[in-house]
ChimeraX commands (.cxc) that place a marker at each C-alpha (Angstrom):
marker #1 position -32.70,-57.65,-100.93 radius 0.5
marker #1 position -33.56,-56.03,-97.74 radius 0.5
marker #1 position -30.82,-55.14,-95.37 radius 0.5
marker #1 position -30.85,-55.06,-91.30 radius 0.5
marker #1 position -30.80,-51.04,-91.18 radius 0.5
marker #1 position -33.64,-51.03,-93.58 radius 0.5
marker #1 position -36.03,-52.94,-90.78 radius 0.5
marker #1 position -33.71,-51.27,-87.77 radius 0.5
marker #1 position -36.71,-48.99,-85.60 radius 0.5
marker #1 position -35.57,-45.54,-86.45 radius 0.5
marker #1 position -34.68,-43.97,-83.24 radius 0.5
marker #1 position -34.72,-39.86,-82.60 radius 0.5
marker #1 position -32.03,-37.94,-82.14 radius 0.5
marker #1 position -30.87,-36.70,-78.65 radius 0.5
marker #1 position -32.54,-33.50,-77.92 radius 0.5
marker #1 position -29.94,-30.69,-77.14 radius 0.5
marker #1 position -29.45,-29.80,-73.09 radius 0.5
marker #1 position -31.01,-27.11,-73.12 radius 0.5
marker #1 position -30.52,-24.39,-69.64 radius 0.5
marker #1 position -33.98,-23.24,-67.80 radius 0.5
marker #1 position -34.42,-20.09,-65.35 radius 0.5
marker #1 position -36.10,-21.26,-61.75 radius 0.5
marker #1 position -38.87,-18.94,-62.78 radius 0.5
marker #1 position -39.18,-20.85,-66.15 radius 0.5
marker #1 position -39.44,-24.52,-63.75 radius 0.5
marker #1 position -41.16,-23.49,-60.91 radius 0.5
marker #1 position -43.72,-22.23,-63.36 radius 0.5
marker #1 position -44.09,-25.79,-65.32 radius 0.5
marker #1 position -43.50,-27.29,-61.63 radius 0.5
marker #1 position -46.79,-24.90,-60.83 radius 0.5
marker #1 position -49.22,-25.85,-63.91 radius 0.5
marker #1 position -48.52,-29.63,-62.89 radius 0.5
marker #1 position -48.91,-29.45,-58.52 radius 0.5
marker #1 position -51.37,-26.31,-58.57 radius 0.5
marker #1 position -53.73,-26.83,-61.74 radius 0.5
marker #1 position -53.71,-30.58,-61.74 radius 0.5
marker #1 position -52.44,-31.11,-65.18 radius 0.5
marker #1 position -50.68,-34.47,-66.21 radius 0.5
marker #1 position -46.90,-34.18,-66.78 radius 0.5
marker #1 position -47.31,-35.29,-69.93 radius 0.5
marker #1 position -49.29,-32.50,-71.25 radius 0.5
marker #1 position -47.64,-29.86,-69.72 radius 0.5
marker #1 position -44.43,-31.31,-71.03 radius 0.5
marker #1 position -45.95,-31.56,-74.67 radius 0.5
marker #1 position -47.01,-27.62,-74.14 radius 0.5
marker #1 position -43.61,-26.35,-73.03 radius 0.5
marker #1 position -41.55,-28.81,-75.34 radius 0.5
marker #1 position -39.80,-30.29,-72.52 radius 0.5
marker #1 position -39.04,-33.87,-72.00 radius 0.5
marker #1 position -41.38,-35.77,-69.51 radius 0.5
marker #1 position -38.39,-37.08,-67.48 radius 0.5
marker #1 position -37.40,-33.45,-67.01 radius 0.5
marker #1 position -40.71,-32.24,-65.85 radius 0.5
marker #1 position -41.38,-34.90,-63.56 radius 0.5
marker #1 position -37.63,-34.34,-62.19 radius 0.5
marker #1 position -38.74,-31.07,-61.08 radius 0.5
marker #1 position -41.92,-31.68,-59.71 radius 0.5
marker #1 position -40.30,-34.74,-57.49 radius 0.5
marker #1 position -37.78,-32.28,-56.35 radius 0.5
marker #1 position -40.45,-29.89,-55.59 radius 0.5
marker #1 position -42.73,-32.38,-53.69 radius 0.5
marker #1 position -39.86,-33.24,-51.39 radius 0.5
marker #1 position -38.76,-29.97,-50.61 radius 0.5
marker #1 position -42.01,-28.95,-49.75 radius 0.5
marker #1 position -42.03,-32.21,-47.57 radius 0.5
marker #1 position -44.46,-34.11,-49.55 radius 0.5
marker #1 position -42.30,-36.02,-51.78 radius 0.5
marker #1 position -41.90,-39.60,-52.06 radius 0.5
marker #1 position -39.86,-41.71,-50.03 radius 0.5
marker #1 position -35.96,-41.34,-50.76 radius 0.5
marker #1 position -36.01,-38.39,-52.78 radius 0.5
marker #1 position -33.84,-35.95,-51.32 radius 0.5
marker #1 position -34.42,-32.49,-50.83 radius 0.5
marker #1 position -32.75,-29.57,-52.59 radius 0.5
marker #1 position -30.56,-29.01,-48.47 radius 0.5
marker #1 position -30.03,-32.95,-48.74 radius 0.5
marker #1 position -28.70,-32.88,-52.17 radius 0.5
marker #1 position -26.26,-29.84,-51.84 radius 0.5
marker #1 position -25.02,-31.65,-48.16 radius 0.5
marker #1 position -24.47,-34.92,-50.18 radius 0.5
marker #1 position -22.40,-33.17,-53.17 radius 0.5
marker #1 position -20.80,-31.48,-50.81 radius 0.5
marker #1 position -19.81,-34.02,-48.63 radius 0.5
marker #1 position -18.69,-36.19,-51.80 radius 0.5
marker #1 position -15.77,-33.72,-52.27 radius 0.5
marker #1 position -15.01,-33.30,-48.91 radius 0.5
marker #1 position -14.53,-37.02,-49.42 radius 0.5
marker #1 position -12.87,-37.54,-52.40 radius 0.5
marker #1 position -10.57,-34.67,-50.91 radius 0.5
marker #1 position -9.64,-36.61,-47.68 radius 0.5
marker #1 position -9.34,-39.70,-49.67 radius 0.5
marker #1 position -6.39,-38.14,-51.82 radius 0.5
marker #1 position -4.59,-36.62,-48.91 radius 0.5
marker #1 position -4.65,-39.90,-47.04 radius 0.5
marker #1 position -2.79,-41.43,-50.34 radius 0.5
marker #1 position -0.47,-38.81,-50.97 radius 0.5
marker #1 position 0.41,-39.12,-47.21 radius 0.5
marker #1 position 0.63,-42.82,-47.48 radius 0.5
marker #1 position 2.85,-42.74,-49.70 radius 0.5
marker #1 position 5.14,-40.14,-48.48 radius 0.5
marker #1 position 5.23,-42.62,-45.61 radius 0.5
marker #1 position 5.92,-45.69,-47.21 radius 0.5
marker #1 position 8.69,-44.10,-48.96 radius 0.5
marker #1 position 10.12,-42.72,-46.23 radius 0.5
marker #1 position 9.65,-46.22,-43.82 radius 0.5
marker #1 position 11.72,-47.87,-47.09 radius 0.5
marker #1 position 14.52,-45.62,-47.34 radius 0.5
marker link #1:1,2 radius 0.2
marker link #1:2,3 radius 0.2
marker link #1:3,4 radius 0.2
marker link #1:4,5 radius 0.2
marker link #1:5,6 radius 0.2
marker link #1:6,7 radius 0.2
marker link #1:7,8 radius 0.2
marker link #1:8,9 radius 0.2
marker link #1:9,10 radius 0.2
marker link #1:10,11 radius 0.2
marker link #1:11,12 radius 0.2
marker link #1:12,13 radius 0.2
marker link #1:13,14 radius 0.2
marker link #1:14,15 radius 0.2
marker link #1:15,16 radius 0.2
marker link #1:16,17 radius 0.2
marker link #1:17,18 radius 0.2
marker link #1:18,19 radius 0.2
marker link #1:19,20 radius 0.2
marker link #1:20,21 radius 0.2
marker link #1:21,22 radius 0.2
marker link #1:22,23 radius 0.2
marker link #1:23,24 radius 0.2
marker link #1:24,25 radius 0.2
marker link #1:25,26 radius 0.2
marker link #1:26,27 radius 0.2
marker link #1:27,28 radius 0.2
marker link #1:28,29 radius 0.2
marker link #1:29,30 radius 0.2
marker link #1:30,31 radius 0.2
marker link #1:31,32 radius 0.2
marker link #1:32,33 radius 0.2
marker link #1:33,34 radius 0.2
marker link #1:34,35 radius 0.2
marker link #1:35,36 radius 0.2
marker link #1:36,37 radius 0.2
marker link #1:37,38 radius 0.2
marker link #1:38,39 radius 0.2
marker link #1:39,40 radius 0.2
marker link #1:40,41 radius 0.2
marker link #1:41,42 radius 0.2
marker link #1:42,43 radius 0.2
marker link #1:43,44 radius 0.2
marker link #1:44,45 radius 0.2
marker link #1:45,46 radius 0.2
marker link #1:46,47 radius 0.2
marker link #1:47,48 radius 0.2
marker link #1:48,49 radius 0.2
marker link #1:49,50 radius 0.2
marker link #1:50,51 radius 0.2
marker link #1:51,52 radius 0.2
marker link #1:52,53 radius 0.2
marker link #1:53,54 radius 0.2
marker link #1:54,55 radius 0.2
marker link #1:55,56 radius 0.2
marker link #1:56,57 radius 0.2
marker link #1:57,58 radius 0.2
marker link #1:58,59 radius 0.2
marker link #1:59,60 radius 0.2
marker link #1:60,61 radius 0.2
marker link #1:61,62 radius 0.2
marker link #1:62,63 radius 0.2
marker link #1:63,64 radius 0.2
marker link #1:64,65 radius 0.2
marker link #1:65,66 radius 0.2
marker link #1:66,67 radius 0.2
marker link #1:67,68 radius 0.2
marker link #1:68,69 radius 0.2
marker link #1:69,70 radius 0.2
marker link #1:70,71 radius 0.2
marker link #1:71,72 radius 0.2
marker link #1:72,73 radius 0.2
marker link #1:73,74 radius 0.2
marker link #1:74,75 radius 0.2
marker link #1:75,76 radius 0.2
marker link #1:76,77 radius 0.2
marker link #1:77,78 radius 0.2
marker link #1:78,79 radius 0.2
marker link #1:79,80 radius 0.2
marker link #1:80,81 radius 0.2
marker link #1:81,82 radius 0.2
marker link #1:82,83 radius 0.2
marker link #1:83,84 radius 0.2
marker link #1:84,85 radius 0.2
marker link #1:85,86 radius 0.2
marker link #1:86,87 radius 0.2
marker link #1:87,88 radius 0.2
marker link #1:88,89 radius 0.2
marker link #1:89,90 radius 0.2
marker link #1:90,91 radius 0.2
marker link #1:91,92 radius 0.2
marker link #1:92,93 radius 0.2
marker link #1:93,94 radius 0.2
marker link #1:94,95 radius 0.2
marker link #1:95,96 radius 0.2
marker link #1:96,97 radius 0.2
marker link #1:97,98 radius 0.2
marker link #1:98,99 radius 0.2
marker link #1:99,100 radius 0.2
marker link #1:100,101 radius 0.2
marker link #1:101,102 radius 0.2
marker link #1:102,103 radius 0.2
marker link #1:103,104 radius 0.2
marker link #1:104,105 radius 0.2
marker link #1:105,106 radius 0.2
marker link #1:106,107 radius 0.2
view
């Protein structure tokens, strides 16, 4: 009698994160943008996962101003983190001073 894990698609493991110097990306970036080869094959070469790659080369496109429309820039994406905390920052002192007057308005 067969069971559902023994017709279950086997899937692969996650791949470990794995940390990359710029030099080691901007020369994959390079092989893809300068020599014309598919992400896919460079990817294959390098062991490195397509999605990776073509992260990269995107983020390299658009800083050299020839990315695709709405992908941000290296500049754009350090603003917007950076901005985020300033938010999330101003956000928790307006609550903290809400509160202090609330309880203060209630005493």
């Amino acid at each position: 009698m067969s069971t559902m894990s023994d017709t279950a698609p086997t899937t692969k493991p996650r791949r470990q994160r794995r940390q990359f110097t710029e030099e080691f990306r901007a020369g994959a970036v390079r092989l893809v943008i300068d020599e014309h080869r598919s992400i896919a094959q460079v990817a294959r070469e390098l062991d490195l996962t397509e999605s990776a790659l073509r992260l990269w080369v995107d983020r390299t496109r658009a800083d050299k101003g020839k990315g695709r429309p709405g992908v941000l820039t290296t500049a754009e994406r350090e603003e917007l983190s950076k901005l985020r905390k300033e938010d999330r920052k101003l956000r928790m002192e307006r609550d903290i001073l809400r509160k202090t007057f609330f309880a203060k308005s209630h005493l």
